[in-house]
C-alpha positions as CSV (number, residue, x, y, z in Angstrom):
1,X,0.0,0.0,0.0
2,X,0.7,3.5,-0.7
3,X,-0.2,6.7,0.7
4,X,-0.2,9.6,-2.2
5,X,-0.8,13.8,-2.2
6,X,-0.5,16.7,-4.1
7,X,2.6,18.7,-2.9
8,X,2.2,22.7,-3.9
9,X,4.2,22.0,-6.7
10,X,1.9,19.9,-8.1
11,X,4.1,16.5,-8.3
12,X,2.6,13.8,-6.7
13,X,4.1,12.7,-3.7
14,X,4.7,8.7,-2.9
15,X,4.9,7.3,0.9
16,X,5.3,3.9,1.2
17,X,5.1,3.3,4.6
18,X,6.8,0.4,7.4
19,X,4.5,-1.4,9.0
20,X,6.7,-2.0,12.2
21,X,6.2,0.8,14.6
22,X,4.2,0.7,17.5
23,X,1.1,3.6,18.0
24,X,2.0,4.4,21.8
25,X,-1.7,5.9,21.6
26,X,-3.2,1.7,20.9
27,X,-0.1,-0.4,21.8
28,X,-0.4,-2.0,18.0
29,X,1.2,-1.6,14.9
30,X,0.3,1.7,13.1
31,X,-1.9,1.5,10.2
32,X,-1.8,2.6,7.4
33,X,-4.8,5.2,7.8
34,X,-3.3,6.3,11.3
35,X,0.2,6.7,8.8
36,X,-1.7,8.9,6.4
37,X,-2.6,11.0,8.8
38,X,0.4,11.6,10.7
39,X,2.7,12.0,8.1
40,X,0.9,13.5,4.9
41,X,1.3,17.6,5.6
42,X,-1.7,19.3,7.8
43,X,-4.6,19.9,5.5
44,X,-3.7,17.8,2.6
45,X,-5.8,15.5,1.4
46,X,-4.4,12.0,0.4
47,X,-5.2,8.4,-1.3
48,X,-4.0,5.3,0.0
49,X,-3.8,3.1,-3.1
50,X,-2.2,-0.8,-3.5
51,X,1.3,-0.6,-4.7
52,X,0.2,-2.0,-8.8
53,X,-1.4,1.5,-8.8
54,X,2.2,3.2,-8.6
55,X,4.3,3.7,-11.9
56,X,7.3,1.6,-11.6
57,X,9.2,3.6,-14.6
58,X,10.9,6.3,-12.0
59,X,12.3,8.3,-14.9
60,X,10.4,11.1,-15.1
61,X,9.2,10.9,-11.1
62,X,9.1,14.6,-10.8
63,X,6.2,14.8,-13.7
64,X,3.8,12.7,-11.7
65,X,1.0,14.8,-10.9
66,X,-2.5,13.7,-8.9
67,X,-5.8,15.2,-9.5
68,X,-6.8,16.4,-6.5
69,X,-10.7,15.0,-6.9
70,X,-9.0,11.4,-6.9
71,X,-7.5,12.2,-3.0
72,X,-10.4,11.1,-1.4
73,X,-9.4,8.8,1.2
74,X,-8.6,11.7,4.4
75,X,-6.6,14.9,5.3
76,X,-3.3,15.3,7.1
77,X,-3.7,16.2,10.5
């Protein structure tokens, strides 16, 4: 899974997040919406989409770009 937003550039940004940390708020592994919305900046919204839905051709990385209507899935906190 991966977590996407618009930066204010307008390149999409890519976390692929480690599911190994433990929330000290539930004493479990974080998920991947508690993730989202701790690490995606305050106020942007995101997308969590499976990893086939990422381009795997990194050449031209800094073209990607999101529409924001897709980013449905939360906000940053």
């Amino acid at each position: 899974m991966k977590i996407i937003y618009k930066q204010d550039n307008g390149v999409a940004a890519i976390v692929s997040p480690v599911f190994t940390e433990i929330n000290p708020d539930t004493n479990k592994i974080w998920t991947i919406e508690e993730i989202a919305a701790k690490t995606v900046p305050t106020g942007y919204k995101y997308k969590i989409v499976e990893d086939a839905d990422v381009p795997t051709d990194r050449s031209f990385r800094n073209a990607w770009t999101v529409d924001e209507a897709d980013l449905t899935d939360g906000v940053g906190l």
